[in-house]
Structures are given as structure tokens and as C-alpha cells.
N, C-alpha and C positions, 0 to 999 in steps of 0.2 A: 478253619481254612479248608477251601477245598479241592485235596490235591488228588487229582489224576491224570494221567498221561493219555494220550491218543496216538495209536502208531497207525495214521490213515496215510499215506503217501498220498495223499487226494493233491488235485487242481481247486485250490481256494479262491473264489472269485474275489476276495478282499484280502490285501494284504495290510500290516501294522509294518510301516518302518520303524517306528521308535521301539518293538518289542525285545525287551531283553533276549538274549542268548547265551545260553550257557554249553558247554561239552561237557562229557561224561566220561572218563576212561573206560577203557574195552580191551580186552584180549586184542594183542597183536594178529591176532587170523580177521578179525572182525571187523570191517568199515567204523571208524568212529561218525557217532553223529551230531548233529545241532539239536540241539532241544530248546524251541521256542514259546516262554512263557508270557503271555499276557495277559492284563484282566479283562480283556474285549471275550476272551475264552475260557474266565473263570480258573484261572491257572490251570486249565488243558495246556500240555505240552505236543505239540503239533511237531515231529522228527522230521527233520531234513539231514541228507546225507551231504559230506564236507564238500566240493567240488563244483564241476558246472553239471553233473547229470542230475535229475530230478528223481529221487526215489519212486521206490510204487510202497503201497501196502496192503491192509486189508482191511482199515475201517473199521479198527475195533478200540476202542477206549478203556483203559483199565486204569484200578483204582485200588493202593496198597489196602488190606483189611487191619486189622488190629494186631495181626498176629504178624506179619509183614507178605500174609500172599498178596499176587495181586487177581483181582476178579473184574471179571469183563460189566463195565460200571454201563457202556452204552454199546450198541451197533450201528455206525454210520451209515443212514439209509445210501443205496446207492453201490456200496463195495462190497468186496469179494465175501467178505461175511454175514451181511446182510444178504445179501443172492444166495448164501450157499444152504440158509437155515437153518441148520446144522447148530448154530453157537448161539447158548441162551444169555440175558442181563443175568449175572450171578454167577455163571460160571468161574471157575479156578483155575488159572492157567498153572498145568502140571511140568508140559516141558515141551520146546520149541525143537521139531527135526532131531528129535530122541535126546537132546540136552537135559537134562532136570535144573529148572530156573529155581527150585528154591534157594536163597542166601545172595541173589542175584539182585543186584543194583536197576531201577529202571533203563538208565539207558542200556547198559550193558541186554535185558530185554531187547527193546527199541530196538539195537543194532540187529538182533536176531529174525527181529518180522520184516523190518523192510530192508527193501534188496531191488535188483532188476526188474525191471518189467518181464511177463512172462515167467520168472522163476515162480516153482514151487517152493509151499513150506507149510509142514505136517505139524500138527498142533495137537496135543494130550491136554484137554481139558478133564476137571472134575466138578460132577451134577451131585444137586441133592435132589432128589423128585420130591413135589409135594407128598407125604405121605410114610414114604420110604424112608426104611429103616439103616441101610447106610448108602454109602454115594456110589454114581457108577463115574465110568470112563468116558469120555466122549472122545474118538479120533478123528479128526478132519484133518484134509491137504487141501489148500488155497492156491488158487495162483493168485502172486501178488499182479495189481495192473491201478493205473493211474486209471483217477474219476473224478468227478466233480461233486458235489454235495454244497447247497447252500445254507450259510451258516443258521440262514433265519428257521429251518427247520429242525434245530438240535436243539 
């Protein structure tokens, strides 16, 4: 099976009505959110936040590894992660706006990347470089911001 999450807050030109939905519990500070599984998306979990406002995100797809991190499995052309270059396929996500996600549930993630439009969120990723003998850090801040991405190019 193949499970990964996407926390793109993107405008999807197609929607699934029949798509399951499941919530995820979250720390009381934290938006809970929807997480939309379908097989149209390969059990990608597409985050929508509970209410009538429309998340944003950043376009990044992650994907638990064996050991339970999760590592950036795709970049959604189009969003803030993709524009920013900065974030490679492979990377580790270390810790969301100086949190440490390890032991951390996906959604409880999810709630952490998307957010308002315009909001910032500072990401600790970890690289292995080709070659290199152990991993480095990579820090980026994102603004999260709604986009569009068609499915047919993923």
C-alpha cells in the first residue's frame, strides 16, 4: 500500500464527493483537520481545515519511512516549496516552527503546515548529500498561500 500524505492546501481542479474522510486528533492549540483519502490519489491525503475557510499550504507530500519519519516523497509543482528550491524528494522532516515532529501522528503534522493564507512556517529538514558522510540541516520558512496544480502532472 501506498501511504503518503500531502499537506498542499492547493485549489484542486477535481473534486471526489464519495472520497472517504477521516480526522485526526491534535493538540488543543492546533486547527484540527480533514484528511481526504482516495484511490483517485493513490491514498494521498489531501488536508482540508474543519470550517468554511480554505487552507493554504506548501505543496509538499510526505511519506512515513520504515523507522516512522516522514520524508518529503514528492514536491507539488506550482507551491511554495517547489518555488522556493530549497526542499529536496528525500528529505526528513525534523521539526515544524521549532516543534520536533518526531513520535508525531500525521495529521497532528498536517495541522502544523497548513494554516492561513500569507502565514509563515519554518521547516528543519534533514539531507543526506550524495557522497557525504553524515547528514546536514536544511532550514527554510515558507509562506503558506493557495495554488493550483493539475492532478494530471503528479
Amino acid at each position: 500500500m501506498n501511504n503518503f500524505f500531502a499537506c498542499c492546501g492547493r485549489m484542486d481542479k477535481k473534486k471526489d464527493s464519495e472520497s472517504s474522510i477521516a480526522s485526526f486528533t491534535t493538540p488543543e492549540h492546533i486547527k484540527p483537520v480533514l484528511c481526504r483519502d482516495t484511490s483517485e490519489t493513490n491514498n494521498e491525503c489531501n488536508v482540508e481545515t474543519s470550517g468554511s475557510q480554505r487552507p493554504c499550504g506548501l505543496g509538499i507530500a510526505f511519506k512515513p519511512n520504515s523507522r516512522g519519519a516522514f520524508v518529503v516523497k514528492r514536491i507539488i509543482p506550482g507551491g511554495p516549496a517547489d518555488n522556493s528550491g530549497s526542499i529536496q524528494v528525500g528529505d526528513l522532516l525534523h521539526s515544524v516552527n521549532d516543534l520536533y515532529v518526531a513520535g508525531m501522528n500525521k495529521g497532528d503534522i498536517a495541522s502544523l503546515l497548513v494554516g492561513p493564507e500569507g502565514s509563515r512556517v519554518h521547516l528543519k529538514l534533514v539531507r543526506q548529500p550524495a557522497g557525504a558522510t553524515s547528514p546536514s540541516f536544511v532550514d527554510v520558512t515558507l509562506e503558506r498561500r493557495k495554488f493550483e496544480s493539475d492532478r494530471r502532472d503528479e
